[in-house]
N, C-alpha and C positions, 0 to 999 in steps of 0.2 A: 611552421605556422608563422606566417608574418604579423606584428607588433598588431596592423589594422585589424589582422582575423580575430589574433588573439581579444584584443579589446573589445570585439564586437560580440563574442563570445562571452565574456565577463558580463556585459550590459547583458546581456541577453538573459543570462544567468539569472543576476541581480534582482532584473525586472520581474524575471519568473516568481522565485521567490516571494519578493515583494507582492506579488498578485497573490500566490497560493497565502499569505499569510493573511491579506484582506479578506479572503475568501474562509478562514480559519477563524477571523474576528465574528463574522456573520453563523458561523455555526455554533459557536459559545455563544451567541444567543436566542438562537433558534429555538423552539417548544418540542419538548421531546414528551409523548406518555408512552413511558415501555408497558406493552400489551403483557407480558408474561409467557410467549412466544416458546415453545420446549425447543431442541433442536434435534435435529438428524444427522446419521452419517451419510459424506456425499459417496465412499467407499461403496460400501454397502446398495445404496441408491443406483448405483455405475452400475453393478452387477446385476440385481435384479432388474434392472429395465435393459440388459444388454446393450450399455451406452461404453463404445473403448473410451476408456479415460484413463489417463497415469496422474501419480499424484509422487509431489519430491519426496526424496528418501535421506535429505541431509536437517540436520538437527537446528532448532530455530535461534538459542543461543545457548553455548554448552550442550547441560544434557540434558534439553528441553527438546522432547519431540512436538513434531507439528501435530494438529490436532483438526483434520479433517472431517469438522462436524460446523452447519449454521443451521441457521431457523429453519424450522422445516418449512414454513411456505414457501421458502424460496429455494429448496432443494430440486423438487420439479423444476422447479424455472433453470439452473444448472444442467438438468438432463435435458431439458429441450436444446438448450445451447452445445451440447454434447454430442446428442445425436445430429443435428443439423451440420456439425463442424467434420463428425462421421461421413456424411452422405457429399460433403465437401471434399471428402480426401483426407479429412485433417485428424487429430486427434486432438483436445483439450489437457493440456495439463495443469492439475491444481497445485499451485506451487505452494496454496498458505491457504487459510480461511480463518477459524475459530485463533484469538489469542488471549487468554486470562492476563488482567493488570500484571502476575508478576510476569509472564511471558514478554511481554511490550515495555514493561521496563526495562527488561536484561538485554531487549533487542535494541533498544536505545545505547545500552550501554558495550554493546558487543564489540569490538575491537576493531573487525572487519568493516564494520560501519561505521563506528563513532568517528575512526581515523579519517576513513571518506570523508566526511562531513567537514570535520576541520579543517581537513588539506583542501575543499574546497573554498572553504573560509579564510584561509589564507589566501589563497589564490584570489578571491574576490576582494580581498582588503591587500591588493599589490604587494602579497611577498610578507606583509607583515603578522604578527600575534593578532587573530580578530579579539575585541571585545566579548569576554562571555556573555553579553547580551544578546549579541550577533547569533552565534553558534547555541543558545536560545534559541533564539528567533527562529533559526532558519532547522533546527531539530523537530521544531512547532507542526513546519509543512511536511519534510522527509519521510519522519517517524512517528509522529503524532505521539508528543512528550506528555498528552493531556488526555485522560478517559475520553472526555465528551467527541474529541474528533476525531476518534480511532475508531473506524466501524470494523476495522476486525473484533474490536473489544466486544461491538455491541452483535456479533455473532450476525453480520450483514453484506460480510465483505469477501471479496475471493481476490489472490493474484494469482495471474495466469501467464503460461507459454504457450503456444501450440507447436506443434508438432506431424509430420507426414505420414502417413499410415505407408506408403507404398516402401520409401526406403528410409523412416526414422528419422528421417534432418528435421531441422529447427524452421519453422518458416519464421523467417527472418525480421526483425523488429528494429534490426541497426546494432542493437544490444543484446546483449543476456541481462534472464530478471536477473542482479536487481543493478543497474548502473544508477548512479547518482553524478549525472552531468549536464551542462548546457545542452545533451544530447536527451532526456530525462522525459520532458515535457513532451505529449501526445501530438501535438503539431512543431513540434521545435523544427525552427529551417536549417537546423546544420544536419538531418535526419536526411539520406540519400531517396530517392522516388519509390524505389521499390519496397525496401521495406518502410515505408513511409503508407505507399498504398497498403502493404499488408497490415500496420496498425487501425488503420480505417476499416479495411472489412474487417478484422475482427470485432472491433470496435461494433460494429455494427451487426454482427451478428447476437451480442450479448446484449447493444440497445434492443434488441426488435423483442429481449425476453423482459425489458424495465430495468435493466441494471443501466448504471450510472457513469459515466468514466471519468476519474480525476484525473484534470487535466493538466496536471504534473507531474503524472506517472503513467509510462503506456500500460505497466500491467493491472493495473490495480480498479475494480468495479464493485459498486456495491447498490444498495437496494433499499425504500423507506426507511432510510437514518435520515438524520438531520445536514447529516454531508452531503447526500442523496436529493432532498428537497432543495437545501439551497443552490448545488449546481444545479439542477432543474427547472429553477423556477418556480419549484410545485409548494403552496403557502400551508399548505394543510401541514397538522402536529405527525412529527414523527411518527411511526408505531417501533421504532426500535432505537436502545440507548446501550448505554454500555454496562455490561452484566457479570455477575459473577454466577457460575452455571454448574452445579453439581450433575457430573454425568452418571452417577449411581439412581440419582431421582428424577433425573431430566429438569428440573426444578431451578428457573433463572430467579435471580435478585438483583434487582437493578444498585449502581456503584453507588456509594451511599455517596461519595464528594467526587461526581465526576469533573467539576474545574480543579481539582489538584493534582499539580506535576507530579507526572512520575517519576521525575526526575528533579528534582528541584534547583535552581543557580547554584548553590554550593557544591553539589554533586556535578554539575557540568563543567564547573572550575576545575575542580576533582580530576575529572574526567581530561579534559582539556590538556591539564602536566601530567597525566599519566601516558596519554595520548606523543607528547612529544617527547616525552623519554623513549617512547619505542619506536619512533623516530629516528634518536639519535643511536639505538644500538641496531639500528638494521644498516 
């Protein structure tokens, strides 16, 4: 990579960030009324309507299993995008959905990723230590360090892969979920044509069901959240916020402090020198 690529890469980065974060200011203020909304399994859902769907089988952080349950009015809206993806050849993989505050904390905090994040942080701050304000900051758009803009939290959100039905390959996104690079972003130009074009139809096959697609991550869509509205345009109140959801009663309760980190700066500091001591023994 030549000095020029590299550095235009870096901007490109930066700016991304920067945008997804302005766009993270607007949803911390956004009007949410969580409806009380129960949820469903999309599992379950697949099966009964004869929709092929796979769903990942690797754990969200430690020995946190995924938890492949959202609102159920948008469970349908999932099997429509399901079957259509079927009658395309394709198959839908749900790679994530439903996350509990402590789920999205620990995934904040996950090794695998946290390390991403900074090594990106360093690399955007030329080589040096960023500011833990920085690796804040930019956790804020990644990971969503805050109830209110994690609409997986608020049981609204899906990541997706697709997949071939005929011989099981990956149709191609440029990346595997979950990359966190200059490469990240839904239209990013360092993203080659083709699977460039395949982020788009997919893309478009889950807008034609009302899902949403942040445009800092190719996989990630979600549905009347506040995330939802503000990339859309759409001024009307929420109907869904971030929830803490007993699945023994189906019974949501909305976050009582959804502006509080889940992660808080002393924990990212934390995090930060934990981060580069394993670093240093790899």
């Amino acid at each position: 990579m030549s000095n020029s690529d590299e550095a235009a890469r870096r901007s490109y980065w930066a700016q991304q960030m920067e945008a997804g974060y302005e766009v993270v200011q607007r949803v911390l203020k956004f009007e949410v009324n969580e409806c009380g909304e129960g949820f469903a399994s999309l599992r379950d859902a697949a099966e009964a309507a004869g929709v092929e769907m796979l769903f990942s089988t690797s754990k969200i952080a430690g020995e946190l299993d995924r938890v492949f349950f959202m609102r159920e009015s948008l469970v349908n809206d999932v099997m429509a995008v399901g079957r259509a993806m079927n009658e395309r050849g394709w198959i839908l993989k749900i790679e994530d959905s439903y996350r509990s505050l402590e789920m999205q904390g620990k995934l904040v905090r996950k090794p695998e990723v946290f390390d991403v994040i900074l090594k990106k942080c360093i690399w955007e701050n030329g080589g040096e230590i960023p500011p833990v304000e920085l690796v804040f900051r930019r956790a804020m758009v990644l990971v969503a360090n805050i109830p209110k803009i994690g609409t997986h939290m608020s049981g609204s959100a899906i990541d997706v892969s697709v997949f071939r039905r005929d011989d099981g390959t990956e149709v191609w996104r440029g990346n595997p979920y979950l990359e966190m690079s200059e490469r990240t972003p839904m239209l990013s130009p360092f993203v080659e044509e083709e699977p460039l074009r395949n982020r788009l139809e997919i893309t478009t096959m889950l807008e034609a069901q009302g899902f949403v697609h942040f445009p800092f991550e190719f996989w990630h869509f979600n549905k009347n959240d506040a995330l939802g509205n503000v990339v859309a345009g759409i001024k009307s109140v929420a109907r869904f916020g971030p929830v803490d959801w007993d699945p023994k009663t189906n019974r949501v309760t909305a976050v009582a402090d959804p502006m509080n980190p889940l992660n808080p700066m002393p924990v990212i500091e934390k995090e930060i020198a934990a981060a580069l001591e394993r670093a240093k023994n790899r």
